[in-house]
N, C-alpha and C positions, 0 to 999 in steps of 0.2 A: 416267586420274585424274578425279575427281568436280570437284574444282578448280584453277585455276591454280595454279602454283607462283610466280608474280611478278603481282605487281599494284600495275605503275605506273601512274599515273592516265593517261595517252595509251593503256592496255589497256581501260581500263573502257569495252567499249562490246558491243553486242548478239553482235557478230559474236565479241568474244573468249572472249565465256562462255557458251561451251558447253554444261558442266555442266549449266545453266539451261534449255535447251533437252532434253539429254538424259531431263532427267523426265520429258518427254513419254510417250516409252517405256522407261525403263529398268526390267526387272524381277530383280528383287526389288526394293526401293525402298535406298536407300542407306544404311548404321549412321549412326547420331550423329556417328562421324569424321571422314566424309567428305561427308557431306549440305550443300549449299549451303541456303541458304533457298528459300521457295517463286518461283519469279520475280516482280516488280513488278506487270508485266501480269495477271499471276491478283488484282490488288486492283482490278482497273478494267476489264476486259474485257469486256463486254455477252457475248459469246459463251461466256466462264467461267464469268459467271455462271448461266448460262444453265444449263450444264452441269450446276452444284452444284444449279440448281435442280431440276434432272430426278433424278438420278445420287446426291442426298445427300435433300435436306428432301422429296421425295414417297417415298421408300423407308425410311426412319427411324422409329423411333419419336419420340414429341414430348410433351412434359408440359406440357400447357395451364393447369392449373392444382391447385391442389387437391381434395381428393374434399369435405372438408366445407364447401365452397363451393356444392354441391348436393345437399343434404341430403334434401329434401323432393319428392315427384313432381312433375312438369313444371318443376320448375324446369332453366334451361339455360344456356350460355354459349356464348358467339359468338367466334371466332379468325382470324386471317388468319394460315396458315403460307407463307411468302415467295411470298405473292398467293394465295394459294389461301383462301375463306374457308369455314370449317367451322361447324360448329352442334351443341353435344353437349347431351343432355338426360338428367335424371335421369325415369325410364321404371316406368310398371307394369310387374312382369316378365311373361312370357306366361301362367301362374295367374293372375295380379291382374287380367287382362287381361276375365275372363270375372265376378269376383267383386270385391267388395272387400277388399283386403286392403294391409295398408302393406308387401308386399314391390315391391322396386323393384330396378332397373338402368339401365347407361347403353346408349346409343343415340347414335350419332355420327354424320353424312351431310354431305356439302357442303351450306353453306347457298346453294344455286343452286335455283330454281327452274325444271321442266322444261318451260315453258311458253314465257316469256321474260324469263328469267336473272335473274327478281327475288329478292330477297332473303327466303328463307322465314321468318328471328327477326330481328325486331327487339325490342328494351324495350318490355315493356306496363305494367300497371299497375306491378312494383313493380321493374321497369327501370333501370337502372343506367350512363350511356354516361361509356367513359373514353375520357380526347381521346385515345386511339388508337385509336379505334373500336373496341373489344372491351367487348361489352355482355355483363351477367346479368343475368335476370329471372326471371320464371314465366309462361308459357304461359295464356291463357285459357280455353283449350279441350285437348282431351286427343291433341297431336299438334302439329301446324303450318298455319297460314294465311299463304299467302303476299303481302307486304305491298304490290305491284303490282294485281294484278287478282284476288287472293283465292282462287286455289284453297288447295282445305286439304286436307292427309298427317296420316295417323294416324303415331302413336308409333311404328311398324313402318317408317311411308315409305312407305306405301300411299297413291296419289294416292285420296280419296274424294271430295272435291266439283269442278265447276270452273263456278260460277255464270256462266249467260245465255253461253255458249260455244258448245257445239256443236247449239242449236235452233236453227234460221232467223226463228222466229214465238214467242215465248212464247204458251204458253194464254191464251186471251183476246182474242188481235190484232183489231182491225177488221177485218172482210171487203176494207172501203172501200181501209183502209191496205198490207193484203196484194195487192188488184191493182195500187196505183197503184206499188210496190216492183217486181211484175212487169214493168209495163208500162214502168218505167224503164230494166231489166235488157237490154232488146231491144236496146238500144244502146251497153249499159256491162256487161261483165259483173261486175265488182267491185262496181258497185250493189247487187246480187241477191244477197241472205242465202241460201245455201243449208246443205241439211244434212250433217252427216261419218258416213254411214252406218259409215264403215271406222274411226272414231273408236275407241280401247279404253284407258282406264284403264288398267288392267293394264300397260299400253306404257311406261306416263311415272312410273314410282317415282321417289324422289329416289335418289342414288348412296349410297351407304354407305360409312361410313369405317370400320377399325379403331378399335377401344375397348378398354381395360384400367383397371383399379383395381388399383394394388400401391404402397404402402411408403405410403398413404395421398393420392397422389398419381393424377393423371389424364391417361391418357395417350392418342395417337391415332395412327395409320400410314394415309397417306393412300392407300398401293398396296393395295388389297382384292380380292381373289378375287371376292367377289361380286360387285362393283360391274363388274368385269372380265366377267365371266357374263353382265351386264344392258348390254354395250356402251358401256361408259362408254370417254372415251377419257383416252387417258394422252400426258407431256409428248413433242412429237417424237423430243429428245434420249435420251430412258430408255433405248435400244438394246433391241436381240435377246432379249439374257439379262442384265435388269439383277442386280445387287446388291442382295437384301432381305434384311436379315438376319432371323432370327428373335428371337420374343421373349427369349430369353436370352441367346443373344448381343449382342442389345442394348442389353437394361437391366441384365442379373445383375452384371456386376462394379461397378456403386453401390453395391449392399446390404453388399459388404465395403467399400466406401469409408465408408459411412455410418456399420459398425460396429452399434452397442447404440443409435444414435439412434432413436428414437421419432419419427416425423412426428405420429403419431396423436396428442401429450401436446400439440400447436399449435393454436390459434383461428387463423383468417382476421381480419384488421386492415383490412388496404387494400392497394391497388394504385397502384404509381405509372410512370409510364410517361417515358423520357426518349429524345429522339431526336437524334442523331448523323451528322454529315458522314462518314462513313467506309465502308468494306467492313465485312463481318458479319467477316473472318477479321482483320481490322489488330484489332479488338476482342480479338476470342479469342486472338490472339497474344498479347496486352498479358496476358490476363488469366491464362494459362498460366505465366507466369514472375512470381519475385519479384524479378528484376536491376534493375529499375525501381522498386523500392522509395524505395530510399534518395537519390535525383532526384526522383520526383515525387512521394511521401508520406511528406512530413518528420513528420506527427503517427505516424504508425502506424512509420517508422523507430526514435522513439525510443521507442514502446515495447518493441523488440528489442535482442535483446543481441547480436549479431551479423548481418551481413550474410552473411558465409560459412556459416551454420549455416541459412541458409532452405535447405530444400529443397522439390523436388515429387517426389512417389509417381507411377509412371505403371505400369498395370498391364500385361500381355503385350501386349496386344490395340490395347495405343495408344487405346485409348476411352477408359476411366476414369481419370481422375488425383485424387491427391489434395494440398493445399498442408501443409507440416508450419513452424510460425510460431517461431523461438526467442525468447518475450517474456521480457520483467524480472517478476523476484518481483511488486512494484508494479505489475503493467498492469492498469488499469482490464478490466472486463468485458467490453467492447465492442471490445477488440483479444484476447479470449482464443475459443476454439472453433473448429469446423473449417468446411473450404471446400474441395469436392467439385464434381467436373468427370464429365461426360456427353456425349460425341460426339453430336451434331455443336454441340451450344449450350445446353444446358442445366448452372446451376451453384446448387450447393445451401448458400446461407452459414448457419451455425450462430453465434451469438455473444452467450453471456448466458442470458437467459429469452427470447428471440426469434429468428428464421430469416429468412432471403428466398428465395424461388423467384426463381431471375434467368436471364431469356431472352434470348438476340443474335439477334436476328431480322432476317436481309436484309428491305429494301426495294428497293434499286436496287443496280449495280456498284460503289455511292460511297455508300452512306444503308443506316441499318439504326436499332433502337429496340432499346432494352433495356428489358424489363418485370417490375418486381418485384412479386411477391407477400410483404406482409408478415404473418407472423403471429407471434402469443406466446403465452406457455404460460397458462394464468386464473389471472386475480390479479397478473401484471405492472401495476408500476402508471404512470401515464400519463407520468410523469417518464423510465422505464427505455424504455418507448417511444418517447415523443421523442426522449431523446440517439441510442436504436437507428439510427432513420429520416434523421436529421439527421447521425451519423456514416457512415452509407450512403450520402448524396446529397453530403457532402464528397467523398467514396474517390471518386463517379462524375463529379463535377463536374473533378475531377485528373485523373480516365482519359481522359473527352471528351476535355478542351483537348489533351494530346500524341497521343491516338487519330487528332483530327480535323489537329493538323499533320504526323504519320507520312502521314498519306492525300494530303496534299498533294504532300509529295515522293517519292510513290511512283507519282504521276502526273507528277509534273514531265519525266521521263524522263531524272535523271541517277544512279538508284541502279536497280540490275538483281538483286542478289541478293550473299548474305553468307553468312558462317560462324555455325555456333550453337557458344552456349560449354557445354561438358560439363558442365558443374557449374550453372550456370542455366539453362541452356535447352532441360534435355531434354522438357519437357514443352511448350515451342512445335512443338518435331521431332516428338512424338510427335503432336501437332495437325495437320502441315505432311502426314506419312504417311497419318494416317486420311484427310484430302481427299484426296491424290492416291490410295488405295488403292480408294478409293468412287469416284472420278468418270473414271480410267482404265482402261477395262477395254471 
């Protein structure tokens, strides 16, 4: 059996529950009926996480943000996907490359410098830093300089320049000053500037990430073929034969979630970014289910007309979900439209004349940030806005406070794992499946 059949509290302890253990290897993963929750320790684990970080968020697809947020060439944006930081740029395509022309493309690489690991984008002139460190800008030059010691990469990730590096003497040196360097040298060899005959550009590109444009959205996969080709190296944990899906099995079952929505009919607003005591999964739990509704969002409860009538849509694949809301005739705008779920953290709120792109992004086994992109259709006007933004940071200011005391007692170590309820909580199950189907194996 998956779980105990008696559970007095002098059972609840590591060694009784089994079940919890069992996940480790049980295959096929378990129906909804039988399925305990995911064990406590997978919320606070350094080693778990560690896991998720190899086994989930480097093999994934990931939607950084929207496409009309980089409209214009060189303009780019900067990400941290759970520590990894990236750099995507809006690119002359390879015609434009040679001529002028306004066609363009993106282009995505770690923003690591191959030199020493500095930071190739930062905000230039029309620069943008959100206190989560995730900048837009535009580019000065047509590629990258990096913001350390300056070498600069064309739009390809072609290392081109890497000033006062690999000469020993710039043109021009004193004679005077080049003996008195030698004469030093005779006793110090680090003294003595010498030259890297075996030095080659070509050696040191920047790595390359996956890139996509689809549903008006921007997407990146940090596992690259190429980058793989030019010896890049990948997380220890990634195993043998990781799990990468491909593009359609990745993103495809959104586009039925989404329906007849139009991303495209949205302007870019703002971004707001809010950061959280908790695991990236006590989040996405929470956010997977409506049984916490009517406990922790007494505004958004009364505008429903049943608790029993919430449901979540989960599709085959356990990826995609969708939230379906039973409101009152009377509910305001801003409790009416849909809210769309994307394996492993990506959720898509529609509501009114405006959306949020909403990301759960680990930072640590206990910390993680949730980042909204908000945008509206032109012509919202700044009132419909506000309540938007302002009814959004109520929903998430409710989620925090019980997200961040669920994390507390799930580190306490007196709650080990529970039952999901069929009717609420098939869409946490179906959350709890996709981790353990991605990161055991």
């Amino acid at each position: 059996d998956w779980f105990p059949t008696k559970m007095a509290h002098h059972r609840l302890s590591t060694k009784a529950w089994q079940p919890c253990r069992a996940l480790s290897t049980a295959k096929p993963y378990p129906p909804l009926s039988q399925a305990p929750t995911l064990p406590a320790s997978w919320y606070h684990s350094r080693e778990q996480y560690e896991v998720e970080r190899a086994r989930i968020f480097w093999t994934q697809w990931h939607c950084v943000g929207a496409s009309c947020q980089l409209k214009e060439p060189r303009e780019y944006l900067t990400e941290s996907i759970a520590g990894w930081p990236i750099v995507v740029q809006r690119a002359r395509d390879e015609a434009a490359l040679s001529k002028e022309s306004p066609s363009t493309t993106l282009r995505a690489f770690h923003n690591v410098c191959r030199h020493r690991a500095g930071p190739i984008a930062l905000p230039q002139e029309v620069g943008q830093l959100d206190k989560d460190q995730a900048y837009t800008g535009k580019s000065s030059i047509n590629g990258f300089r990096c913001r350390y010691h300056g070498w600069t990469y064309a739009e390809s990730g072609e290392l081109k320049g890497t000033p006062h590096f690999a000469d020993p003497f710039p043109e021009g040196t004193p004679s005077s000053q080049i003996k008195a360097a030698e004469a030093k040298a005779a006793s110090c060899d680090a003294c003595m500037p010498t030259a890297l005959p075996d030095f080659d550009k070509s050696d040191f590109p920047l790595y390359p990430i996956e890139v996509r444009e689809e549903l008006g959205l921007i997407w990146v996969r940090l596992h690259c073929d190429r980058a793989l080709d030019m010896g890049m190296p990948v997380p220890d944990l990634l195993g043998d034969s990781p799990r990468v899906p491909e593009w359609e099995e990745a993103v495809g079952e959104l586009r039925g979630a989404l329906g007849e929505m139009d991303l495209g009919e949205f302007e870019f607003y703002s971004t707001e970014v809010h950061d959280l005591k908790c695991n990236w999964k006590t989040y996405v739990d929470n956010y997977s289910e409506g049984y916490h509704i009517f406990v922790c969002h007494p505004e958004l409860d009364d505008s429903m007309t049943a608790q029993k009538d919430y449901r979540v849509e989960v599709t085959e694949s356990s990826r995609c979900m969708k939230h379906v809301v039973p409101l009152k005739e009377d509910a305001d705008a801003q409790s009416t439209g849909l809210w769309a779920f994307l394996f492993p953290n990506l959720a898509i709120n529609v509501y009114g004349e405006g959306l949020s792109i909403e990301r759960m992004m680990p930072v640590t086994p206990n910390s993680m940030r949730i980042k909204y992109t908000y945008m509206f259709k032109p012509g919202t006007t700044q009132q419909v806005i506000d309540e938007s933004i302002g009814g959004s940071a109520t929903l998430t200011e409710e989620d925090r406070e019980i997200a961040e005391q669920v994390q507390r007692n799930l580190e306490s170590g007196i709650y080990v794992a529970s039952r999901y309820s069929p009717r609420h909580e098939n869409g946490t199950y179906a959350f709890a499946k996709a981790v353990w189907e991605n990161t055991q194996y």
